[in-house]
N, C-alpha and C positions, 0 to 999 in steps of 0.2 A: 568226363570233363568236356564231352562236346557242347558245343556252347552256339548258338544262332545271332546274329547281331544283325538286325534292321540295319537298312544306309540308306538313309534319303536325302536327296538335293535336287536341281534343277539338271536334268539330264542331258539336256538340251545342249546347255553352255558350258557346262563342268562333269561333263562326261571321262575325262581321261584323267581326273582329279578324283570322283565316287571312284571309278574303276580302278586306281591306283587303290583307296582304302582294302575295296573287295581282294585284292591281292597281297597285301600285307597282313590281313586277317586270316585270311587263308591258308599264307604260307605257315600261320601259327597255329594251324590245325583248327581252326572255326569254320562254321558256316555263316555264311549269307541270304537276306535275303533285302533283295533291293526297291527300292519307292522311288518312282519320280513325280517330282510337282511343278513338272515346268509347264507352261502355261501353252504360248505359240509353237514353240521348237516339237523335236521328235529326237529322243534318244538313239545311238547307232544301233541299236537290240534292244528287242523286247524285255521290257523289267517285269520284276515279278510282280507287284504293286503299279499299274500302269498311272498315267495320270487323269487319263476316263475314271477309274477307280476310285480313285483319292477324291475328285469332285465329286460323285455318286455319294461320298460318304459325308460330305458334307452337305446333303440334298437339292445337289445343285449337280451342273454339268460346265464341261470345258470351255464350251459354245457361250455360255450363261458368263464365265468368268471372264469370256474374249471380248463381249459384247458389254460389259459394265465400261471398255473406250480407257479402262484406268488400270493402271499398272499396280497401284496399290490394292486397288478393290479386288481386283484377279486373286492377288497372292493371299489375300484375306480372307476368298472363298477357298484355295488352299490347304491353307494353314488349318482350318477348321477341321477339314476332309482328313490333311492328314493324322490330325489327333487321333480323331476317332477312328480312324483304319489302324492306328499305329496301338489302340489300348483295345482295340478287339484281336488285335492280334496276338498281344499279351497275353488276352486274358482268354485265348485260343491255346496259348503252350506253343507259339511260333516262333515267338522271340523272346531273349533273355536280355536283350541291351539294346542301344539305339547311340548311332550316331547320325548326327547331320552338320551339314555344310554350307556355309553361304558366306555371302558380306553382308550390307544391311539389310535386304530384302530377305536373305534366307535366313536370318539368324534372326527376324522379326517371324517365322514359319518356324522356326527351331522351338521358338521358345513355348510357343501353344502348343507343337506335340510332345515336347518335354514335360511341360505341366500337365497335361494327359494322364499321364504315367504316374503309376504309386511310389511312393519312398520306397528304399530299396531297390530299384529296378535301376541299372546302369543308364547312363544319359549323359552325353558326350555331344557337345557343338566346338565345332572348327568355325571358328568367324573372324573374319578382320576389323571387327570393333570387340571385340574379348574385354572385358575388363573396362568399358568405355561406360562414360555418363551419360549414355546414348542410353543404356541399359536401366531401365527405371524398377527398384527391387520390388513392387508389384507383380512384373512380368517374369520374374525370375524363378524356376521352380526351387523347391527347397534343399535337393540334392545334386542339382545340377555340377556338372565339369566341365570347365571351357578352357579351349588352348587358344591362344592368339595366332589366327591363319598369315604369319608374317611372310610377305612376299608372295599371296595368292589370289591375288585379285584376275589374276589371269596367265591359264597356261600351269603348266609344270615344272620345275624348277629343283635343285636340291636345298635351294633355303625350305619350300614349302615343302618339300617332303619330306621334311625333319620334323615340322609339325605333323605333318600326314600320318607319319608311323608312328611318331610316341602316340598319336591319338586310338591309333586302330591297336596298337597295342596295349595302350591302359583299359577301353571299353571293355576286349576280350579278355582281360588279367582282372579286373572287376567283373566281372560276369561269372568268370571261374571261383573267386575268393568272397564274395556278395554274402553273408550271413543276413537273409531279409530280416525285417522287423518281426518276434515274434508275437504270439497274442494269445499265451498262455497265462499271462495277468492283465488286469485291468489297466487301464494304460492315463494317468496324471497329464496333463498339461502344463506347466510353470513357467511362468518370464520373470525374468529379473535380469540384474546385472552383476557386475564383479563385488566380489565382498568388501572391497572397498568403500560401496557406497549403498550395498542393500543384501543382507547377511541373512535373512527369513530360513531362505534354501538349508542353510548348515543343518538346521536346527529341524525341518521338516520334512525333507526327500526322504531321510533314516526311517524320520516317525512312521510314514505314510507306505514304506515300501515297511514297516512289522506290521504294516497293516493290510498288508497282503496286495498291494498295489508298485506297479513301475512309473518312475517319476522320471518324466524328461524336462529339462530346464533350458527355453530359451533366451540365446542373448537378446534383449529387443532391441536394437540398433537400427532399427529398420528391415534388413535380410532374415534377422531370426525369427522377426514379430511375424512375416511374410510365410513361414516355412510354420510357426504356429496355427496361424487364422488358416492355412491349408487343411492342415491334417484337423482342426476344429471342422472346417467346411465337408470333411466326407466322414464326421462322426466316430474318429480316430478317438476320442475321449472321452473316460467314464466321469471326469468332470474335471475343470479346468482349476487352476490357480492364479489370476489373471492379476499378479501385484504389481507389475512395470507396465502401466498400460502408457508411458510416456509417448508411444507413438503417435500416438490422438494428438497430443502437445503440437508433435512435429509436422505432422500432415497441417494440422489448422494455422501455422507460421513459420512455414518455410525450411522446416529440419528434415531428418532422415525419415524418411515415410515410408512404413508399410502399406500403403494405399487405405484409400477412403473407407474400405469395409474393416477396417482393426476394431477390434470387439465387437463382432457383431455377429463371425460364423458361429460362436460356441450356442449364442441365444438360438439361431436360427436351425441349428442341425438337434435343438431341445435336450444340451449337455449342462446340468447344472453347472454354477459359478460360482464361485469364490472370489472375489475383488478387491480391491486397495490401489489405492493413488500415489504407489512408488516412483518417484521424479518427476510427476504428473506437471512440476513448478518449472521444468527444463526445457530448451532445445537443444538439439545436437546439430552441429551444422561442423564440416568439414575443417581441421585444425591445421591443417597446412594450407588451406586457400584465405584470402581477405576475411575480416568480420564482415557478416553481410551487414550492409547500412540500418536494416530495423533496428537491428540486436547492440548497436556499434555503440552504444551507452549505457550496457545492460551490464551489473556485475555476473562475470561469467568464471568459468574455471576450466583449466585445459589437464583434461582428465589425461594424455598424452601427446604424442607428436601428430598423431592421425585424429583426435574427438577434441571439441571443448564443447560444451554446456553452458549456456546462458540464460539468464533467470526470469522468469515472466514476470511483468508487475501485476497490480491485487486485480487490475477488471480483465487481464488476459486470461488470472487465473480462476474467474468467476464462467467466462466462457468454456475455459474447458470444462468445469465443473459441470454446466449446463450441458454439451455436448455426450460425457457421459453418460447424463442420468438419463438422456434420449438414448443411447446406444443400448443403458440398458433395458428401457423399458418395453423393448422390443422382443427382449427374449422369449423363448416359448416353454421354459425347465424354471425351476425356482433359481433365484439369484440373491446373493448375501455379502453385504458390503461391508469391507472392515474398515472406520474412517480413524487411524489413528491421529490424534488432534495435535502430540507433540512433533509432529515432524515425521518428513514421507521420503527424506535421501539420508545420511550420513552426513554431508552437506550443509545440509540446515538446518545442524542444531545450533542452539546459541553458540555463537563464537566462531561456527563455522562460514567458509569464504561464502556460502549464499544463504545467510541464514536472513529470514524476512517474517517475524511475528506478523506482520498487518497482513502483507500477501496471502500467509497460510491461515489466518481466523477468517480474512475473506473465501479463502474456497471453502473450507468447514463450511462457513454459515450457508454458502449457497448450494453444496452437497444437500444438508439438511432442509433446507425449506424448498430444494427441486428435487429430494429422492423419491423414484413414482413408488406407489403403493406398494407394487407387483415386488419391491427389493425391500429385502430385510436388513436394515442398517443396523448397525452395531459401532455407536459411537466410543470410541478408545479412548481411554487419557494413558497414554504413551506415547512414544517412538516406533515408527515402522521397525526399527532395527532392535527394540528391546525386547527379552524372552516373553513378555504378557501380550504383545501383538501375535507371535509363535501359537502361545497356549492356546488365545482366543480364535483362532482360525483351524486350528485343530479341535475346541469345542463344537463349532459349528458343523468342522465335516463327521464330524464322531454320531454329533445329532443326525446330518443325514444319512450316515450307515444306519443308525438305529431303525429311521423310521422309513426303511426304503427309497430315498432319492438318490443315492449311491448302491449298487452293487458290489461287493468285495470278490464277488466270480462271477 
């Protein structure tokens, strides 16, 4: 059960705060090994990970980061340094976990060596913006854990060292209890949302896992779609399920974004696709702050206390449609699009609160007269949510089991 846990911060300034963590990890029978990334300053003792080091690994030096005159551009040359010292080091058998520390500066460093690191691998930031809007779910790794550093902006304290310990003892109780990802089946990619308003999953994960495959389903809310387009970007999938690609929606008017590249890693790492325009009609924008002024005459629906969803009119929803058919036509695997024409939420079927016939014959039309060559359309007369969109998507991947564009081992 011996367990190693990386600890990086700025040495410099928060030396008696790192060295408090190394000490309560410690006393819990862990090892350490320690990174500094501070830029002007000089830690009291030599780290194991110096911050010469850390800049080397980002091809660059100290000198180099001191002379950019910028406080942010330093930490930037950093931040990079430390990723890559922190996943060679992993991928060394040096470390089992990683925690770091900062305010905004080191929790802007946290988050690049965080995303460094594969899923599965413990990952722990102490920050005093935790959980802040500051945090854009682009930048955010997929398995990350963050405590809010209350009371640590400087110095030591027993408020902050109540954060301090729960942190260094949940990294090393996660390092001990970590069941990584395994990769004795083929591994499914899936977005959707809650069966309230997009139900495919019920009916497919089962199929697809007697089909000798593991299905993972994300929420796409933004963070999930984030933690998706990840594990697509390092070829984590024998092919994707791409039916909520609503993030597109939100990135291009203002909703919950998973950053500008949403459907574009699975094309790019050459994982085939499967696709559908599940709430593709929607925003999501925050349901306990104002309606933002765009949306502020839009029929909308407030899925809870925390989401509502608001409806695109017919030439919003002609732009998404366009924006798609470029995202996919970039791919480098075969791509197959399911366009079901009766309806792509629960939502909007007749009668339902965003139900809009013109809206949705306009994205159809212009799916269909902008899908590039390169995608295999398959237009639906159904419901996203009814068993013949299910069958017909499972036709398709059956066809590429058959003829080798999927692998079953």
């Amino acid at each position: 059960m011996s367990k190693t846990i990386l600890i990086a911060g700025t040495y410099d300034t928060k030396d008696a705060e790192l060295s408090y963590l190394s000490q309560v990890i410690e006393h819990q029978g862990g090892s350490v090994l320690t990174m500094d990334v501070s830029v002007l300053g000089d830690p009291s003792k030599p780290m194991d990970i110096s911050k010469h080091q850390v800049a080397e690994a980002a091809g660059s030096s100290i000198q180099a980061a001191i002379d950019t005159g910028d406080e942010n551009g330093a930490m930037q040359i950093m931040g990079r340094g430390a990723a890559a010292a922190a996943l060679a080091l992993y991928r060394d058998g040096r470390i089992d976990g990683v925690i770091v520390l900062g305010g905004t500066m080191g929790t802007d460093l946290a988050l690049d060596l965080c995303s460094a690191l594969p899923v599965g691998v413990p990952k722990y930031v102490v920050s005093t913006v935790a959980f802040s809007p500051l945090l854009p779910p682009e930048r955010i790794p997929s398995d990350v854990q963050m405590i809010l550093w209350a009371g640590g902006l400087y110095g030591l304290n027993s408020i902050c060292k109540a954060a301090l310990s729960q942190a260094a003892g949940a990294v090393l109780g996660a390092a001990r209890a970590v069941e990584p990802p395994k990769r004795d089946k083929p591994l499914i990619g899936m977005t959707s949302f809650g069966k309230t308003v997009l139900r495919y999953m019920v009916t497919l994960k089962p199929a697809l896992e007697e089909r000798g495959f593991e299905v993972v389903v994300f929420h796409a809310t933004g963070m999930g779609g984030r933690a998706f387009e990840s594990l697509a970007s390092e070829g984590a999938f024998a092919a994707v399920f791409d039916f909520a690609p609503q993030e597109v929606s939100n990135h291009m008017f203002g909703g919950l974004s998973a950053g500008a590249d949403r459907m574009t890693n699975a094309g790019r790492a050459g994982i085939p696709q499967l696709v559908a325009p599940g709430c593709y009609d929607l925003v999501d924008f925050v349901g306990w702050q104002p309606v933002p002024e765009a949306l502020s005459d839009r029929p909308s629906h407030a899925h809870n206390r925390l989401l509502t969803s608001a409806s695109l009119t017919a030439d919003e929803r002609r732009q998404v449609a366009g924006a798609i058919c470029e995202k996919l036509s970039q791919a480098t695997a075969p791509v197959a699009m399911l366009l079901p024409q009766q309806g792509c939420n629960e939502w909007d079927r007749p009668g339902g609160d965003l139900h809009d016939a013109e809206g949705l014959a306009a994205f159809c039309d212009e799916v269909i007269s902008g899908c590039p060559g390169t995608v295999d359309l398959h237009v639906l007369e159904c419901h996203i949510n009814d068993p013949a969109f299910s069958a017909a998507a499972l036709q398709v991947f059956d066809a590429w089991l058959e003829n080798g564009t999927v692998a079953a081992r």
